[in-house]
Every structure is written in structure tokens, then in C-alpha cells.
ZAGUDO-682363 format. One line per 3 residues: number of its first residue (from 1); for each residue y, x, z of C-alpha. Coordinates in nm, 3 decimals, decimal comma. Each point is the difference from the previous one (the first is absolute). Layout:
<tikes>
NUM> Y/X/Z | ...
</tikes>
This chain:
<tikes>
1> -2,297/-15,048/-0,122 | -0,242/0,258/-0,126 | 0,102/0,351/-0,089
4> 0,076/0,063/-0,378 | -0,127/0,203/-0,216 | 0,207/0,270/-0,183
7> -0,051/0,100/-0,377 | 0,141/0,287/-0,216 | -0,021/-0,171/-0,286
10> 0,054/-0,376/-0,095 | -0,099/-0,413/0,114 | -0,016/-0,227/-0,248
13> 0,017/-0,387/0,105 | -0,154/-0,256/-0,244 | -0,366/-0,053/-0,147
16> 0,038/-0,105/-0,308 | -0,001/0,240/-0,360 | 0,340/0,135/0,034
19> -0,072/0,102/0,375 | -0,322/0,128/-0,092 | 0,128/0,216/-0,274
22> 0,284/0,124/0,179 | -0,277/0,115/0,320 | -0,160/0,164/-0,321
25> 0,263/0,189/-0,142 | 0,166/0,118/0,344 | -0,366/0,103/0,140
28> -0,055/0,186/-0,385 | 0,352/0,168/0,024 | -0,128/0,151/0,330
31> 0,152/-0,167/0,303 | -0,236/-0,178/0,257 | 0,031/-0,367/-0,054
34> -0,046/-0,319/0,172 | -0,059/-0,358/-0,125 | 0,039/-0,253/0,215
37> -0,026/-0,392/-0,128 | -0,191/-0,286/-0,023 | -0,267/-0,001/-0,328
40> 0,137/-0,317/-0,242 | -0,254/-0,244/-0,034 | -0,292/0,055/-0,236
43> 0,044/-0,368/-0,136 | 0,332/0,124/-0,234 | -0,074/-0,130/-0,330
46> 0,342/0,219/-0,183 | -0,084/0,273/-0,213 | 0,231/0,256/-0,069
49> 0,121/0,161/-0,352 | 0,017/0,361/0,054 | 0,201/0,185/-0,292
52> -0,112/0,335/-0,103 | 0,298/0,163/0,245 | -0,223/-0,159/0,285
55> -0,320/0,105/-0,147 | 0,121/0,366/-0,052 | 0,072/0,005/0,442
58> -0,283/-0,173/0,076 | -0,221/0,286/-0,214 | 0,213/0,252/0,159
61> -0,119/-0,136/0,354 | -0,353/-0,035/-0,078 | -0,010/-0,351/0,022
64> 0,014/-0,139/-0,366 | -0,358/0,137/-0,069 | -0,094/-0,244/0,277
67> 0,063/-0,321/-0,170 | 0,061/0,049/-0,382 | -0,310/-0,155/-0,047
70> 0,087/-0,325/0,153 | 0,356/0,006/-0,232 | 0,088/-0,164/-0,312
73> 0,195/0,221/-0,261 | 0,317/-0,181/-0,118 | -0,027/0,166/-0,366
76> 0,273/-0,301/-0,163 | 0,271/-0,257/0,199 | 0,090/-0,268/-0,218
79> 0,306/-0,211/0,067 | 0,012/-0,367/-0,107 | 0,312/-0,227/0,018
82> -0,153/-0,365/0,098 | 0,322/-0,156/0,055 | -0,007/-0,285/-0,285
85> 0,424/0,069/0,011 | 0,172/-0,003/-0,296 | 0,083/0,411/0,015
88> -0,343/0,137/0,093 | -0,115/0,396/-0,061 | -0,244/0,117/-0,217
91> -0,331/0,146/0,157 | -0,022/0,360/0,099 | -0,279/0,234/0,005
94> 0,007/0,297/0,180 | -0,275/0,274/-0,064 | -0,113/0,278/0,297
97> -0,032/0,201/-0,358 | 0,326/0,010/-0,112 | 0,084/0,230/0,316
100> -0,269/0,231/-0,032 | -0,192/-0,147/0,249 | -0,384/-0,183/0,040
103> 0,149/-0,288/0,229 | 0,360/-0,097/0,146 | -0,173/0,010/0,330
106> -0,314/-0,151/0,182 | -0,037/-0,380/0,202 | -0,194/-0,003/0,307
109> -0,075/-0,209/0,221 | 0,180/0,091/0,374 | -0,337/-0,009/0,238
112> -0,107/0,237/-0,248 | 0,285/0,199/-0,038 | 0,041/0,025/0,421
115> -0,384/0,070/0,002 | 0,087/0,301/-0,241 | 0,273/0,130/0,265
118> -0,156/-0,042/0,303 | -0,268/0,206/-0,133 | 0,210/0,272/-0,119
121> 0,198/-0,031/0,319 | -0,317/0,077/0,245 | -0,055/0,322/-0,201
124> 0,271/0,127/0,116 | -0,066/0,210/0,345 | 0,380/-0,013/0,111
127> 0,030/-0,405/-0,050 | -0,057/-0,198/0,240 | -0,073/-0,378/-0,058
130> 0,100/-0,250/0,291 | -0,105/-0,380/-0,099 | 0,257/-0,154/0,262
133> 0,333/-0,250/0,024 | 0,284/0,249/0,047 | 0,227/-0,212/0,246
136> 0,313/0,221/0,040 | 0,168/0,329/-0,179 | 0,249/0,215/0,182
139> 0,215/0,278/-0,172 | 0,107/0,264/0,224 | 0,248/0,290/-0,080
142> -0,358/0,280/-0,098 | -0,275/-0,284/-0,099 | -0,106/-0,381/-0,005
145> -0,207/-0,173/0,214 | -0,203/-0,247/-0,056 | -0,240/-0,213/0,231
148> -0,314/-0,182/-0,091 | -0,126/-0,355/0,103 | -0,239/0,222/0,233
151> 0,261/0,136/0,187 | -0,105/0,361/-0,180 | 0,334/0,172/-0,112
154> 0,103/0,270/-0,258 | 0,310/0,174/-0,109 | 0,073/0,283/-0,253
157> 0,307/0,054/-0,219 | -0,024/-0,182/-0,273 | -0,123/-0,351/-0,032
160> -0,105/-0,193/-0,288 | 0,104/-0,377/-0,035 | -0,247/-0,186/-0,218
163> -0,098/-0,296/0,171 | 0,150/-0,227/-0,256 | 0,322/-0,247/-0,083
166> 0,097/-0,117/0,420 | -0,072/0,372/0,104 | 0,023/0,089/0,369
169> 0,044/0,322/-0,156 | 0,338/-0,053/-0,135 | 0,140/-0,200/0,282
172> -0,053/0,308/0,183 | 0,168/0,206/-0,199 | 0,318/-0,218/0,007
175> -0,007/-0,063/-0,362 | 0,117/-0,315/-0,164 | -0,099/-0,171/-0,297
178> 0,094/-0,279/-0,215 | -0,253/-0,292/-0,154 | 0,046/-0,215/-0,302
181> -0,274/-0,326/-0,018 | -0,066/-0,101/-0,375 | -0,083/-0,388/-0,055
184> -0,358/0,090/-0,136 | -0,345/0,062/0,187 | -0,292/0,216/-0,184
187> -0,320/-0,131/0,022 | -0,247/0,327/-0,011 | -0,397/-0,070/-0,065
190> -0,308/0,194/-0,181 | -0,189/-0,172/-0,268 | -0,312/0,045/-0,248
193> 0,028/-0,080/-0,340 | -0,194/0,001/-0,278 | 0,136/0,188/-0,260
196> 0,135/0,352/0,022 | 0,324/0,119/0,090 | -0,023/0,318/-0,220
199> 0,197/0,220/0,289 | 0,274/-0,249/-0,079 | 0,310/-0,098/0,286
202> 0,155/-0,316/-0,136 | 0,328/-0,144/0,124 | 0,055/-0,311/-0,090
205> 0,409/-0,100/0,050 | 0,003/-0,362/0,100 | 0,324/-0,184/0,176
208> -0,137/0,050/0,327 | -0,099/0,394/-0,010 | -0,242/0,180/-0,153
211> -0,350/-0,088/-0,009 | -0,165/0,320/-0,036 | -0,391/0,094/-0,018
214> -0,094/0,325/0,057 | -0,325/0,124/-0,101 | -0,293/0,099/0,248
217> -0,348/0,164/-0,085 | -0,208/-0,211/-0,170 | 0,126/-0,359/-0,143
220> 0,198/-0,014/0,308 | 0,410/-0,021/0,103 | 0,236/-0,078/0,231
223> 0,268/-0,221/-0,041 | 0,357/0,030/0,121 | 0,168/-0,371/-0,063
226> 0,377/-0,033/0,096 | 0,095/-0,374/0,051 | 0,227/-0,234/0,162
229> -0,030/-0,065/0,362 | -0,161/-0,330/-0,042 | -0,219/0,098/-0,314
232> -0,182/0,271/0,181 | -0,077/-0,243/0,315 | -0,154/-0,256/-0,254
235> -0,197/0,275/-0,221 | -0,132/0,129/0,335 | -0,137/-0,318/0,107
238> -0,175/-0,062/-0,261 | -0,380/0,078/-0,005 | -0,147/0,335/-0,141
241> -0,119/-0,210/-0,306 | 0,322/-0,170/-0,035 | 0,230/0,292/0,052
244> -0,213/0,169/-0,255 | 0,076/-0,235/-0,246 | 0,320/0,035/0,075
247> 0,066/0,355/-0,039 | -0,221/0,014/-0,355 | 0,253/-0,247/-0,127
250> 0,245/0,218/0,076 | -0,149/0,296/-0,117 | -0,066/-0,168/-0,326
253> -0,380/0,075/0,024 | 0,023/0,346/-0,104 | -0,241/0,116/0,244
256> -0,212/-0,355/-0,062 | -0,159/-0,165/0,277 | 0,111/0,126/0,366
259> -0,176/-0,014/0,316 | 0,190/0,062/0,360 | -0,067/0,279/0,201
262> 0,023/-0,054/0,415 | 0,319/0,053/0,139 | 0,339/-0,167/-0,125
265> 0,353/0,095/0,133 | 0,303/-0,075/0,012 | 0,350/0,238/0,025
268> 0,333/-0,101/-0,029 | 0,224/0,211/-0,184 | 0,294/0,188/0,153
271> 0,151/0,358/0,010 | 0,116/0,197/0,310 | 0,114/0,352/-0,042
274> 0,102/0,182/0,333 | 0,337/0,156/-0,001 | -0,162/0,347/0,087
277> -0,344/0,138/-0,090 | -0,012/0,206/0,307 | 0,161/0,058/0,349
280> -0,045/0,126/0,368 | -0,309/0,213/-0,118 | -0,139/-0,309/-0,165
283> -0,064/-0,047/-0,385 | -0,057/-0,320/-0,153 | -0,303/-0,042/-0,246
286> -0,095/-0,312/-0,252 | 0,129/-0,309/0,113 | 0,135/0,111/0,366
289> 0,278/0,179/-0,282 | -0,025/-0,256/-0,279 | -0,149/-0,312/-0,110
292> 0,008/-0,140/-0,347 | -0,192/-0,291/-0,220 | -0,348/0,039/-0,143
295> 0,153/0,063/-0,339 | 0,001/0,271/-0,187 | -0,317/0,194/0,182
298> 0,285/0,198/0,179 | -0,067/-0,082/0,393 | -0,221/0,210/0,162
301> 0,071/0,260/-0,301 | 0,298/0,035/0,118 | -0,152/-0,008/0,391
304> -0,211/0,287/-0,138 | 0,273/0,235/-0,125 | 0,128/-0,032/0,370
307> -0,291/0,111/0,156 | -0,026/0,326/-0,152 | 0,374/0,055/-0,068
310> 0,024/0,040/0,386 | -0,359/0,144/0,001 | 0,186/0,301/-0,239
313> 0,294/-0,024/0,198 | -0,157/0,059/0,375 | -0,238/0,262/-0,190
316> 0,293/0,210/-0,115 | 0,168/0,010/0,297 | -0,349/0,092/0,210
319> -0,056/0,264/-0,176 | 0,335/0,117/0,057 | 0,027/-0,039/0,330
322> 0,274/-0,270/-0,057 | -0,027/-0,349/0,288 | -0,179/-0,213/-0,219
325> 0,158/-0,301/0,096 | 0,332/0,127/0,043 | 0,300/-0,127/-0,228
328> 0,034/0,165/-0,279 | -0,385/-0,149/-0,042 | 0,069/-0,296/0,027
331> 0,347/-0,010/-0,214 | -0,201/0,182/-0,259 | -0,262/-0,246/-0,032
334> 0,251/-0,304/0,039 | 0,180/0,201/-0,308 | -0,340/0,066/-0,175
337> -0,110/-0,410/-0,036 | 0,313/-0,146/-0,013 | 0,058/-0,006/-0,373
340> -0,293/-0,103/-0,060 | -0,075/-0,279/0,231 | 0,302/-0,126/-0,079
343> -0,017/-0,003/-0,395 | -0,347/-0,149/-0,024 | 0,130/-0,271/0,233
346> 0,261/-0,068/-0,166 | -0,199/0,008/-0,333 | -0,254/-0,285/0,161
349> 0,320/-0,180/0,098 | 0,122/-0,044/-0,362 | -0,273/-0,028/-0,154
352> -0,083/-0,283/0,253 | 0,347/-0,213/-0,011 | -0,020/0,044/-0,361
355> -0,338/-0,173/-0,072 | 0,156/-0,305/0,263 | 0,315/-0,023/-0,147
358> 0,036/-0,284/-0,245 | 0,347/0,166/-0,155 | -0,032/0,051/-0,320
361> 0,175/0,308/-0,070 | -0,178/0,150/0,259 | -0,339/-0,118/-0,105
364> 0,099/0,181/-0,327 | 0,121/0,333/0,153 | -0,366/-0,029/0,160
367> -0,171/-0,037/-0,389 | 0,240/0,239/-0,123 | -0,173/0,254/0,278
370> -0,355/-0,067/-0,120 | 0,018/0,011/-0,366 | 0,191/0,398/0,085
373> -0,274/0,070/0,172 | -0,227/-0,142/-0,249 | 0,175/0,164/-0,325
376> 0,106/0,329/0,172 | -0,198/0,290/0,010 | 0,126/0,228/0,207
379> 0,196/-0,272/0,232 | -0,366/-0,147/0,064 | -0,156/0,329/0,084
382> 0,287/0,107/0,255 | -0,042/-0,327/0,165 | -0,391/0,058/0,040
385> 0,029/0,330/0,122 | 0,245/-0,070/0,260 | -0,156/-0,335/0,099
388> -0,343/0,210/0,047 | 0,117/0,320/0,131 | 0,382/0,037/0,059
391> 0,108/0,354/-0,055 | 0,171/-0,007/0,336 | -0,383/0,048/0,225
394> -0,087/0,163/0,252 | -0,212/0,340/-0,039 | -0,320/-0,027/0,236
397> -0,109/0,330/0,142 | -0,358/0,065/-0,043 | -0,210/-0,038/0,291
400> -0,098/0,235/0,286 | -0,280/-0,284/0,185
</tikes>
């Protein structure tokens, strides 16, 4: 076994955008950082919805200026109730304007997004990028080691977990968590159409899921489409022609005539939420710490917020000569996410039983919900704010890289 190498500062395990950002934010905050993890595959076909409390980190690490470009504003989310059941909600519009602000947030496609990162990330003269399988962690009583495919080796005192929902990371660390498998599948895919979206998200609530279309530049989106188990294998047999048919049907033509994109997934839906963020000099980051359905754009939001809440959290204690991965760290961030991990899962949760269930009173209690929203002013407008940038964020230190 080779010899390992010692950092200072931090190792972050994981190579997709939460890893990335956290690398980022650590190697901005000061603290000589390494990245180790295999790239994701350039043939994703997700985009991501960043809300404006991702877009204000990602300008405050230098890396939204990268890719705004390549982004579609989401300027109005419209909410459709496509049930056919008897107690059905009204339609609600939400406008980016109502809050003070030009868009709720930006969708981007994730190659372009990780481009954006790794860029920013090999600006940075005290990051270090390794593109390699990391086999094995090790927490120790001062730091963590972990070993590469290549037999190379590292340790320093803190290490980042974000290499994603069966993380070696969090086995590691000792840290249990607990899964829940929903009976529904979403079918993901990126289509042309030929009218405009006019910056508009619609989600359309069927019996199944949502069916949600998410504008992209140009007369372009991508389509989240929660189904059964056995309606999502049929749809994604189908041709490109075919399923395109399919899925203007169910968007009621409002974008017109739709043409596939390469690239079709499929992801069945489930949560897992570890029963500690962090442990044994090891903090857990996107879905190592969490997992939760495409609904809502709250995922790798939320996987975001961790990145540079521990980013902050390291930072402070650098500067003040505190152990950077040392307990009170790591309680603190567990404290820090907590809350709000936990209430926008548990938002997605209701939100999702309700729009299965076919009880009445509860289908009801659901309409009820909407038309508030709808007829409320200043319910609406608290609802948006937190939903794009909850007042309990994390406070990114300007850069010294």
C-alpha cells in the first residue's frame, strides 16, 4: 500500500454538482481541498431547476457566470389539476414578480451545469481534481483516509460524502438511514416543440404524479413524468415518434407539436434520509444525507445548501483555528439542515399521497390548499419566498481564490 498523502484542509468524495460545489466552497473558504470521484457520464439527459437561493451561491463562487447563458429563466409555474375526479383544484399561477424577483430560479441542463463547476473548480490553485473510483474510506481519531482505485491514498480531517444515495461515504461513518419506495417511476426526457413556453414551468397533477415541463432555451423542455410502474415501462418502449405523441396528449398540446431529444431515463421514486448528517470526521452532502422525489425542484437545491453550509462551517472554524472536522462541526451542520430537509420532504410527501389518494375529504383538503394559495395574497407570497429562498440559508463567505 502506497504512502498517503496528508492535507490541512479538506477531501471531498463524489463527482457530481453537489461534490463539485462543496470542493468549491471549501477551496474558496481557504482550506486546501481534494476531490476525488469518478466524472458522471456526459450522456445524463436531467436538467436541474436551480431557485434563486442556488443561483445567489453559485454567483458567489464564480461559477453562475459560467453557464447562465445555457439556462432558462422560470419567470411563472403554473399548477394544473388533471385528475377528471369529482373534487379537483382550480389552476394556480405563480409569478417570479410577485416576490420582487426577475425569475423563481434558472433550469439547466446537468452536463452543462457540471461543465460550469469543473471549470470554476480548476481555477482554484488549492483544489485538486482526482478523476478516480474511491474504493475504501477510513476515519481515524485526527483525519479520514481514503484510498483510490490506483492504490494512491489521502487523508485530512474532514471528509466530504457526496457520492450519492448507496454512499460508501456514510457506511463509513457508521450512520444509518431509513428508505421508503413509492409505487410510481418518473420517466425524465428533453423535447422540442413548436410553440413557446414563455419562461413558463407547468405541472400538470394527474393520478399517477405530476407531469411537469420545464422550460429550456429556445422552444425546448424537459419533462419530468411520474407514472405507475407498468405505465412508465410501456411509455418507454415506445418509439421517439410514438412516445411523442404520447406525451403531447398529455400535455394537451400547449407547446404544439414535440420532437424527442436523445437520451430517455428512467428513476424510481423513493426517499432515504440518514439518521445523522455527519460523523467520525465525515459530513454527508446531497443524496449520501438525503434523497427525495423529482417533485417540487427541491433535490439537489437542497444538496446545494449542504455543500456550502459545511463549506461556512469548516471556513469558520479554519480561520479560528478550531479542528474542522471535529464535533461540534459536524453537530452544527447536522443541526443547520435538519429542519429543512426534513420539512420540504415532508412537504413532497403530502403533497404526493394527496394527489394519489382517491379519499374524498382528502382530495378536498388538497383543493381547499390551492384556491388559499390562489386567493391569498400574502399566504402566496410567503410560500414563494420560502420555496425559492428559505430564510434559514447559509451565508457564503466571499472568495479568497
Amino acid at each position: 500500500m502506497s504512502d498517503k498523502t496528508k492535507t490541512s484542509g479538506a477531501l471531498v468524495v463524489g463527482g457530481g454538482p453537489a461534490a463539485l460545489t462543496a470542493a468549491i466552497a471549501l477551496a474558496q473558504a481557504g482550506m486546501a481541498t481534494v476531490l476525488a470521484g469518478k466524472r458522471p457520464p456526459r450522456a445524463d439527459n436531467r436538467t436541474t431547476a436551480l431557485l434563486a437561493g442556488s443561483i445567489a451561491a453559485l454567483e458567489k463562487l464564480g461559477v453562475w457566470e459560467l453557464c447562465v447563458g445555457k439556462a432558462a429563466p422560470l419567470v411563472t409555474m403554473r399548477l394544473v389539476d388533471d385528475t377528471g375526479r369529482l373534487l379537483r383544484a382550480p389552476e394556480v399561477k405563480f409569478e417570479a414578480h410577485e416576490i420582487d424577483l426577475d425569475a423563481f430560479g434558472y433550469n439547466i441542463e446537468n452536463p452543462v451545469l457540471i461543465d460550469a463547476l469543473e471549470e470554476r473548480a480548476r481555477a482554484l490553485p488549492n483544489l485538486r481534481m482526482i478523476d478516480d473510483v474511491v474504493i475504501a474510506a477510513e476515519p481515524g481519531v485526527d483525519d479520514v483516509t481514503i484510498t483510490l482505485k490506483s492504490g494512491a491514498r489521502f487523508a485530512a480531517p474532514l471528509t466530504i460524502g457526496a457520492d450519492g444515495r448507496n454512499s460508501m461515504c456514510r457506511a463509513a461513518a457508521e450512520i444509518e438511514s431509513s428508505e421508503h419506495r413509492y409505487h410510481q417511476v418518473a420517466l425524465t426526457v428533453c423535447l422540442k416543440h413548436t410553440r413557446p413556453h414563455h419562461d413558463t414551468s407547468t405541472e400538470f397533477h394527474t393520478t399517477t404524479g405530476p407531469f411537469t415541463l420545464v422550460p429550456l432555451p429556445g422552444n425546448r423542455s424537459s419533462l419530468v413524468w411520474v407514472l405507475r410502474p407498468h405505465e412508465a415501462d410501456e411509455l418507454a418502449a415506445l418509439d421517439d415518434d410514438d412516445l411523442a405523441l404520447e406525451i403531447e396528449r398529455a400535455a394537451h398540446s400547449i407547446l404544439g407539436k414535440m420532437t424527442l431529444e436523445p437520451g430517455r431515463a428512467l428513476f424510481p421514486l423513493s426517499t432515504r434520509t440518514a439518521a445523522r448528517f455527519g460523523a467520525h470526521r465525515i459530513a454527508l452532502v446531497g443524496e449520501a444525507a438525503h434523497v427525495i422525489p423529482p417533485i417540487g425542484a427541491q433535490g439537489l437545491n437542497l444538496g446545494l445548501r449542504d455543500a456550502v453550509t459545511i463549506a461556512e462551517l469548516a471556513g469558520r472554524a479554519h480561520d479560528e483555528g478550531r479542528d474542522i472536522g471535529g464535533d461540534d462541526v459536524l453537530i452544527g451542520y447536522d443541526r443547520a439542515r435538519r429542519g429543512d430537509v426534513a420539512s420540504r420532504g415532508l412537504v413532497i410527501d403530502i403533497a404526493n399521497r394527496t394527489l394519489l389518494s382517491d379519499f374524498l375529504p382528502l382530495q378536498g383538503l388538497r383543493g381547499l390548499g390551492l384556491y388559499a394559495l390562489d386567493r391569498i395574497g400574502p399566504l402566496r407570497r410567503a410560500v414563494m419566498r420560502e420555496g425559492v429562498a428559505p430564510r434559514a440559508k447559509p451565508e457564503l463567505r466571499r472568495g479568497r481564490a
